[in-house]
Backbone atoms as SQL, in Angstrom:
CREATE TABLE atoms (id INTEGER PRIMARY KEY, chain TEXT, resi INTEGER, resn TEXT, atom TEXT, x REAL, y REAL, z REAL);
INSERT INTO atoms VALUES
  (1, 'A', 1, 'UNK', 'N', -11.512, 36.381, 65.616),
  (2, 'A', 1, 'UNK', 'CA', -11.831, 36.390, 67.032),
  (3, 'A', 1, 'UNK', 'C', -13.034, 35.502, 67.311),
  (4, 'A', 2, 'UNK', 'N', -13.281, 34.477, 68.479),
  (5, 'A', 2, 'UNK', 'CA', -13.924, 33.541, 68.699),
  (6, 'A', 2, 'UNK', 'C', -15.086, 34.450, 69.578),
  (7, 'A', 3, 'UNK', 'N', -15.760, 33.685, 70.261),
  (8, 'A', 3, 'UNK', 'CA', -16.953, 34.528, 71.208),
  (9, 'A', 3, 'UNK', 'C', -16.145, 33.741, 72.339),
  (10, 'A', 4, 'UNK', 'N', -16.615, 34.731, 73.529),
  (11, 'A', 4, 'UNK', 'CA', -16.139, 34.341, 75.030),
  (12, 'A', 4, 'UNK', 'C', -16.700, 33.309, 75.416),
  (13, 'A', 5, 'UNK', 'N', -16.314, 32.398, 75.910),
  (14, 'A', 5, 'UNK', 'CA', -16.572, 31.129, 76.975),
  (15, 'A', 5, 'UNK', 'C', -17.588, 31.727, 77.889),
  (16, 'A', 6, 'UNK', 'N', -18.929, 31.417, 77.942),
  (17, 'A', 6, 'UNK', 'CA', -20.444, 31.936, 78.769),
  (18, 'A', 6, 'UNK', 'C', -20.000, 30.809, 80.215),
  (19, 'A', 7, 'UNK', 'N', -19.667, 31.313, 81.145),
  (20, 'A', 7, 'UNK', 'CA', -19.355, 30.456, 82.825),
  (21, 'A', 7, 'UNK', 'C', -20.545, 29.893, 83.083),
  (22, 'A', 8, 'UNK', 'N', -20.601, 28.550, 83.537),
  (23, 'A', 8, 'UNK', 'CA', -22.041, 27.893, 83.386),
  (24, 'A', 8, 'UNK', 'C', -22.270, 28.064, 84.617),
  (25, 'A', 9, 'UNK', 'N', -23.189, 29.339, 85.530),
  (26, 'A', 9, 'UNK', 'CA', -23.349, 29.310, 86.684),
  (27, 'A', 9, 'UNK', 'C', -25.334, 29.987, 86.455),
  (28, 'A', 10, 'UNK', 'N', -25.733, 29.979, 87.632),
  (29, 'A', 10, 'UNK', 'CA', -26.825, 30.524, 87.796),
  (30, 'A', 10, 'UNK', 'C', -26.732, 31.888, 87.146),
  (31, 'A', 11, 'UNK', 'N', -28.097, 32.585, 86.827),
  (32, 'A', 11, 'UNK', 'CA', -28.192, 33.925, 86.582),
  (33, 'A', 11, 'UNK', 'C', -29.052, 34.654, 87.722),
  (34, 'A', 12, 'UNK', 'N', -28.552, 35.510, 88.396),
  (35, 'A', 12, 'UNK', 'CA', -29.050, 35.866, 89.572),
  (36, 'A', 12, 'UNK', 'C', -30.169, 37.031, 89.139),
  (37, 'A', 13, 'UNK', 'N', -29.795, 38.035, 88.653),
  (38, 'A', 13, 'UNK', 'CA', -30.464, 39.067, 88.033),
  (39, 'A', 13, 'UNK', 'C', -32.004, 38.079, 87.116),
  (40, 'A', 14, 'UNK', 'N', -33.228, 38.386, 87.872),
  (41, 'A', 14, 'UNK', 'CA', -34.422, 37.846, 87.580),
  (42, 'A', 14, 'UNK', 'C', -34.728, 38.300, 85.663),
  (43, 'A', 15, 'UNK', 'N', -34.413, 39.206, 85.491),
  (44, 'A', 15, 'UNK', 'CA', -34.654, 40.021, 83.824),
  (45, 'A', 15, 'UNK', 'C', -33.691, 39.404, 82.978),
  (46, 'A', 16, 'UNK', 'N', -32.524, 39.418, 83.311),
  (47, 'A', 16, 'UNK', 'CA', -31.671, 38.806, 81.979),
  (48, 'A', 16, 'UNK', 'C', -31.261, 37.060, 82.686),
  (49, 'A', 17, 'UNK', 'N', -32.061, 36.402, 83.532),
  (50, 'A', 17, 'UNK', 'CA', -32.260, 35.057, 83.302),
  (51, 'A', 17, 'UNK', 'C', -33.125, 34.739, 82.583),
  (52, 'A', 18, 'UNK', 'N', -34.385, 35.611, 82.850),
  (53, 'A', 18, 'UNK', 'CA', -35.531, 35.226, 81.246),
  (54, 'A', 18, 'UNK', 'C', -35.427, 35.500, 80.306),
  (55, 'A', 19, 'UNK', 'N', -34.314, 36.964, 79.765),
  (56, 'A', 19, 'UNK', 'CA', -34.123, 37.138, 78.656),
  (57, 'A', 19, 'UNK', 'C', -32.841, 36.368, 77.791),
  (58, 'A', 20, 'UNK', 'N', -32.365, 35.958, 78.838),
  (59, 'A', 20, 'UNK', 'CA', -31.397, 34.383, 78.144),
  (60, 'A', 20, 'UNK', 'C', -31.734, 32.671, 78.067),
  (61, 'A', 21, 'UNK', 'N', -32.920, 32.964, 78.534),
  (62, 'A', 21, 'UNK', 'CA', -33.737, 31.647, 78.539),
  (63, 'A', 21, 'UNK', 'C', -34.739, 32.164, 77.422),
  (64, 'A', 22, 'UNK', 'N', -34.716, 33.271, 76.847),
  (65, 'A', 22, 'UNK', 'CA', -36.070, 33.014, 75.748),
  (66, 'A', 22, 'UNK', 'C', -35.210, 33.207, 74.310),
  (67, 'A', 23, 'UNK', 'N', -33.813, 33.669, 74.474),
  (68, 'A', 23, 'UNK', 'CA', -33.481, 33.556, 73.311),
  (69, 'A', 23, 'UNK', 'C', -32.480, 31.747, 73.531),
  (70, 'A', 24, 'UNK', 'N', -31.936, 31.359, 74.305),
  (71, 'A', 24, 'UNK', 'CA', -31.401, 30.266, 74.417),
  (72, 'A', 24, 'UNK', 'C', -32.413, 28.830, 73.684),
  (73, 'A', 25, 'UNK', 'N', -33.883, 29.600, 73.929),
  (74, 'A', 25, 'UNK', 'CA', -35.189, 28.697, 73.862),
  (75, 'A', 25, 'UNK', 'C', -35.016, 28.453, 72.599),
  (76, 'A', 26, 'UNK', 'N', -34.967, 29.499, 72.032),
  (77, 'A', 26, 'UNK', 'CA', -35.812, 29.753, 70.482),
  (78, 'A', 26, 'UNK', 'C', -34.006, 29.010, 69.746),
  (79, 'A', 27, 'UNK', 'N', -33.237, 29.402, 70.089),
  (80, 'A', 27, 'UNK', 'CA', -31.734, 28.909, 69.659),
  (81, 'A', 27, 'UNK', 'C', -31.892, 26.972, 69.468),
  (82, 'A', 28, 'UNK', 'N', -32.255, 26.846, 70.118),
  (83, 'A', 28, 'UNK', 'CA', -32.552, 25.284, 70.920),
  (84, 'A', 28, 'UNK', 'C', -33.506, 25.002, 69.952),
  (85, 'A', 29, 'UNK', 'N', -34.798, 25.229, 69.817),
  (86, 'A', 29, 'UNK', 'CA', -35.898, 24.986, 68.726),
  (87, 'A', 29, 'UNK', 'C', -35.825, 25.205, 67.510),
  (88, 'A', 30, 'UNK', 'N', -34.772, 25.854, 66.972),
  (89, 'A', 30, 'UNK', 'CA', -33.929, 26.344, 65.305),
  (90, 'A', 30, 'UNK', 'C', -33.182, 25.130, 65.264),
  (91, 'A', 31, 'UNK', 'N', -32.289, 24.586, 66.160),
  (92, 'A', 31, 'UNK', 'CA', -31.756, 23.324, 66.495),
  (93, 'A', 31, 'UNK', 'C', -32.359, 22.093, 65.956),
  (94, 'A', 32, 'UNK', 'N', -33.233, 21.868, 66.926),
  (95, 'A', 32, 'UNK', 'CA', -34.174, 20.841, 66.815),
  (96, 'A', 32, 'UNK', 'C', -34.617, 20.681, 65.535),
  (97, 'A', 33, 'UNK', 'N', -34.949, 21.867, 64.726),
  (98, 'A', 33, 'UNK', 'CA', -35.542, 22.132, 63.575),
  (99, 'A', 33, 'UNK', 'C', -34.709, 21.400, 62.415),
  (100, 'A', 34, 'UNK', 'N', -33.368, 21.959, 62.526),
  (101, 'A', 34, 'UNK', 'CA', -32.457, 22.047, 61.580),
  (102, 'A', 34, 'UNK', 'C', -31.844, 20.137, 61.430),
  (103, 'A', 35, 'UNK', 'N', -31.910, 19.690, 62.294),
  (104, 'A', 35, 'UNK', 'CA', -31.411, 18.417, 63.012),
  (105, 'A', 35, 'UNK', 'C', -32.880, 17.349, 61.965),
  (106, 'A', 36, 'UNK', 'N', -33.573, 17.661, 62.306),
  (107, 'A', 36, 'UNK', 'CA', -34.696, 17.186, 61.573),
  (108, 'A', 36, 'UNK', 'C', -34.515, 17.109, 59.832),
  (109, 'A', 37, 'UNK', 'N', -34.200, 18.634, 59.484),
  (110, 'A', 37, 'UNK', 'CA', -34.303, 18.286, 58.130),
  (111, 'A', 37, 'UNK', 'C', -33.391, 18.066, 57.358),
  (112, 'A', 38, 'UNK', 'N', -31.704, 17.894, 58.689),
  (113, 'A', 38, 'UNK', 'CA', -31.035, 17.759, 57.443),
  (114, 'A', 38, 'UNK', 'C', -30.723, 16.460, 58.088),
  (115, 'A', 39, 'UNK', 'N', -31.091, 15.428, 58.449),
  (116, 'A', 39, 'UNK', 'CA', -31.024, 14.128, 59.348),
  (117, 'A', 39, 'UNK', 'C', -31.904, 13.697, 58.903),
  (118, 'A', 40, 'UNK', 'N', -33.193, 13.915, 58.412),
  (119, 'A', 40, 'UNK', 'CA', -34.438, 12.976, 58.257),
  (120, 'A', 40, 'UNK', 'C', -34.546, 12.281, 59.533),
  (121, 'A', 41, 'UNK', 'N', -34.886, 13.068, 60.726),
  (122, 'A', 41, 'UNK', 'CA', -35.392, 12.239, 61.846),
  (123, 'A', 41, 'UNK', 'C', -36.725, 12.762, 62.306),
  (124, 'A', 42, 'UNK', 'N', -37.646, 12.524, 63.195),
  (125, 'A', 42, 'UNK', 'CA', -38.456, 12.702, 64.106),
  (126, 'A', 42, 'UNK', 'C', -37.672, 13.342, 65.349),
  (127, 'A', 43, 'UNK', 'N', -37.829, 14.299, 65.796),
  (128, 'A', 43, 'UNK', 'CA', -37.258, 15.289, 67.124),
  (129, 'A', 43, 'UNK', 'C', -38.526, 15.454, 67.527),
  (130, 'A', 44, 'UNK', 'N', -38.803, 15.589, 68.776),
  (131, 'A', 44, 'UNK', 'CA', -39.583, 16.278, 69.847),
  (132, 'A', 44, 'UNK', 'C', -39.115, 16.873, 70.807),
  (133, 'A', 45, 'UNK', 'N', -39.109, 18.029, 70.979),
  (134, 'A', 45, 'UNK', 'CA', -38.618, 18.861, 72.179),
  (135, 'A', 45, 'UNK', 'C', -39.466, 19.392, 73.174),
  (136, 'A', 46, 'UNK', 'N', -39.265, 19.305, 74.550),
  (137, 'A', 46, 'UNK', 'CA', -40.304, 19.783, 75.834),
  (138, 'A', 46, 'UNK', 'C', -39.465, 20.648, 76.561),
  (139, 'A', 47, 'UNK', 'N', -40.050, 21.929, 76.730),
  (140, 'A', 47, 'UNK', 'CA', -39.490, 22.870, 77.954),
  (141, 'A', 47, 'UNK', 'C', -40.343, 23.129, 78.610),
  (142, 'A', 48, 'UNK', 'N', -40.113, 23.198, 80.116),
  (143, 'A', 48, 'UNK', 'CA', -40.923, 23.963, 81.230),
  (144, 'A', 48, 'UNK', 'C', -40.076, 25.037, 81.740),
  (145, 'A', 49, 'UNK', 'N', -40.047, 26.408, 81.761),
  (146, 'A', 49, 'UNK', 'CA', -40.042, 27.211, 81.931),
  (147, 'A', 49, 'UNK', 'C', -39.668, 27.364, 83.580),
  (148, 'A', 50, 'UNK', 'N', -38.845, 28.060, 84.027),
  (149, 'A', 50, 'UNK', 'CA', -39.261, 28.422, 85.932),
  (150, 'A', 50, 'UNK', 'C', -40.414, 28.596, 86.112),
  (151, 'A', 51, 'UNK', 'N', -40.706, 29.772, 85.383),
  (152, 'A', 51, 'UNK', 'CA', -42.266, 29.879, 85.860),
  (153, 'A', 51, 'UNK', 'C', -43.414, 28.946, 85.555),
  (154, 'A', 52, 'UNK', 'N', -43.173, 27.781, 84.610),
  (155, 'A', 52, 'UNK', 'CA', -44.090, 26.526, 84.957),
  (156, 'A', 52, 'UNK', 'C', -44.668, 26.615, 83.647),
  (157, 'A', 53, 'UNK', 'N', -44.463, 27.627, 82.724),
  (158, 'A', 53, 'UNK', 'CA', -44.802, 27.791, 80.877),
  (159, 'A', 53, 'UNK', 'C', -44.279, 26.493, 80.098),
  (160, 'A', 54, 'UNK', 'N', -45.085, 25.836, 79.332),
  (161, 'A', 54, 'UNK', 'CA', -44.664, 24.541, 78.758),
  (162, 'A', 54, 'UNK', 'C', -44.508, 25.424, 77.042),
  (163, 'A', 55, 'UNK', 'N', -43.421, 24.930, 76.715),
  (164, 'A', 55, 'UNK', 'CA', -42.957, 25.223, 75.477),
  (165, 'A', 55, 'UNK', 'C', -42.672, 23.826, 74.578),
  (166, 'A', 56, 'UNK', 'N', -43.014, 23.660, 73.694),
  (167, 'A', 56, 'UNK', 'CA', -42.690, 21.962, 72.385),
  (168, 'A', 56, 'UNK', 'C', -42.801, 22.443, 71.400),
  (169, 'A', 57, 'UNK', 'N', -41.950, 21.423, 71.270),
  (170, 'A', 57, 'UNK', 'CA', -41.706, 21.473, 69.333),
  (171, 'A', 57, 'UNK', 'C', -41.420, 20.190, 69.118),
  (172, 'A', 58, 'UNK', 'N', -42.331, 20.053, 67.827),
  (173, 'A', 58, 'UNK', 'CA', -42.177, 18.517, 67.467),
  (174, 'A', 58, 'UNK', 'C', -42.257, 18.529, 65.784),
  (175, 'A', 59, 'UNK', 'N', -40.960, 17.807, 64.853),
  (176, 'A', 59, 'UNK', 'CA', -40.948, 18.132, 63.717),
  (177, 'A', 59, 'UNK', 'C', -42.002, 17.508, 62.891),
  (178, 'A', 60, 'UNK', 'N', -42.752, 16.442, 63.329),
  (179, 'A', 60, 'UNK', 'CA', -43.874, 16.153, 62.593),
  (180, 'A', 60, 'UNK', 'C', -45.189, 17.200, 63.049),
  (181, 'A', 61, 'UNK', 'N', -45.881, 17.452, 61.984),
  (182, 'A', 61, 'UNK', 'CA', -47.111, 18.267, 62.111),
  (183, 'A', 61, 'UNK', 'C', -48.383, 17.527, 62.684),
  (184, 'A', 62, 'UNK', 'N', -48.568, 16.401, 62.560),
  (185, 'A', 62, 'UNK', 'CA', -49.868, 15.599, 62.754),
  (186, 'A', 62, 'UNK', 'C', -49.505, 15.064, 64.163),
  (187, 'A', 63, 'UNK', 'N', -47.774, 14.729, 64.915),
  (188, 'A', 63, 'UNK', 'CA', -47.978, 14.223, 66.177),
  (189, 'A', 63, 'UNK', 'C', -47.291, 15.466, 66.958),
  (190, 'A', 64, 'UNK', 'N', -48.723, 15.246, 68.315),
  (191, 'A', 64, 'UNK', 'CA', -48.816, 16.197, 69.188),
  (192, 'A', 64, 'UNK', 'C', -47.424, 15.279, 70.454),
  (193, 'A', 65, 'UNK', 'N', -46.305, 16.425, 70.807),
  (194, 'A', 65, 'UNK', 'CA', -45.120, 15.484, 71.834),
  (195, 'A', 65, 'UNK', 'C', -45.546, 14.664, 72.793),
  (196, 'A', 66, 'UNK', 'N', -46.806, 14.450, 73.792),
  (197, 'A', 66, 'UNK', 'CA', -47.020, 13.698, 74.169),
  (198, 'A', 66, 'UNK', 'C', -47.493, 12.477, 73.503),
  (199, 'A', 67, 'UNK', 'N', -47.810, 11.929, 72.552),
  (200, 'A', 67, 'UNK', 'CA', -48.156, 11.287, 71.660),
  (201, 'A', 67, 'UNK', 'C', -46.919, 10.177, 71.200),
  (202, 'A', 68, 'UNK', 'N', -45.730, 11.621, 70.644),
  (203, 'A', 68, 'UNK', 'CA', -44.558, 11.132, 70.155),
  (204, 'A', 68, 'UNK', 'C', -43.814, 10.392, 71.737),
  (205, 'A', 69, 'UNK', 'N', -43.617, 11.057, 72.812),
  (206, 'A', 69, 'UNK', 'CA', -42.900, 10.754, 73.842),
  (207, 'A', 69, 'UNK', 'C', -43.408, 9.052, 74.159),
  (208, 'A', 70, 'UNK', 'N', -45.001, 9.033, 74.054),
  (209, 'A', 70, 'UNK', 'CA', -45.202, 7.389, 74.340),
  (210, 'A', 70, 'UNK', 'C', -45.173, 6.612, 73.650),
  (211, 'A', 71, 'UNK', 'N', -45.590, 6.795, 72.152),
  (212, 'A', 71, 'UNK', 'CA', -44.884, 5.769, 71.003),
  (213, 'A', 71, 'UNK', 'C', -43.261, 5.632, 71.500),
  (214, 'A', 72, 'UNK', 'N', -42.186, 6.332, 72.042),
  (215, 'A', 72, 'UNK', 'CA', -41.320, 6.006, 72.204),
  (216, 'A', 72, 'UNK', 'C', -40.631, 5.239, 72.914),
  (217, 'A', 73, 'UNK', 'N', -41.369, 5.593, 74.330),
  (218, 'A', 73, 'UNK', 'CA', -41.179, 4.712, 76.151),
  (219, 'A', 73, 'UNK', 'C', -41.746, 3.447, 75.816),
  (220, 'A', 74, 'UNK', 'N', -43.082, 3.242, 74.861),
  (221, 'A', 74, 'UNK', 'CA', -43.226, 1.774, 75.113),
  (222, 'A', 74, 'UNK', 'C', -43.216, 0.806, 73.770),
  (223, 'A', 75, 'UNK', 'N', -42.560, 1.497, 72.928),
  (224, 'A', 75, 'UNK', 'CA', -42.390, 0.796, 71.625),
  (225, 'A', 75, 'UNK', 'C', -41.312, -0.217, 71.955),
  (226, 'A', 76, 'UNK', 'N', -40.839, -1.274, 71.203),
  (227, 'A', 76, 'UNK', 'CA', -39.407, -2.285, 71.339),
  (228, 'A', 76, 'UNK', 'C', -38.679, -0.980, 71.016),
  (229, 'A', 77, 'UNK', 'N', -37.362, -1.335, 71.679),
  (230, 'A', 77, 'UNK', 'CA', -36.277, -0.319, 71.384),
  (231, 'A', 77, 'UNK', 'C', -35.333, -0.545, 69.621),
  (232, 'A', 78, 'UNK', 'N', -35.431, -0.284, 68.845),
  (233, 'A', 78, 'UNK', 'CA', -34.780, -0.754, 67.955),
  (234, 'A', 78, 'UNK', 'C', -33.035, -1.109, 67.924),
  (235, 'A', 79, 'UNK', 'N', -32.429, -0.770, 69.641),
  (236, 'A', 79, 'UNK', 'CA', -31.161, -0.927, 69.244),
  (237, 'A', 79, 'UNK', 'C', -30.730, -2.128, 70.051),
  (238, 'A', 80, 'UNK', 'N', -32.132, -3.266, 70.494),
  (239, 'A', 80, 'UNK', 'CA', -31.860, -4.616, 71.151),
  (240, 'A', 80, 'UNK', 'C', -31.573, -5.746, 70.006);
């Protein structure tokens, strides 16, 4: 048996929109994680929250995501 198809609509109920946005979060950042080490890449991830909470994850330890985000916007693109 598969899991049900989740209907991609708003969550109206204020409690289980945050409580599916904090496990969706952490789902998303295991992601990011996993993508990293079995890829050998650099990932940076940014969430803002409804309520305006900034959440990142970035698989290098020494660069902070804003850091990583502008080495990126103004570096040459490597795929010209």
């Amino acid at each position: 048996m598969g899991r049900k198809k989740v209907e991609m609509k708003r969550i109206e109920d204020k409690s289980s929109r945050y409580a599916t946005f904090s496990k969706r979060r952490s789902g998303l950042m295991k992601k990011a994680r996993e993508l990293s080490i079995l890829c050998d890449v650099e990932v940076s991830l940014v969430i803002f929250s409804s309520r305006g909470k900034l959440y990142e994850f970035s698989s290098t330890d020494c660069v902070r995501p804003e850091d990583f985000w502008s080495s990126c916007l103004f570096s040459p693109s490597p795929f010209s």
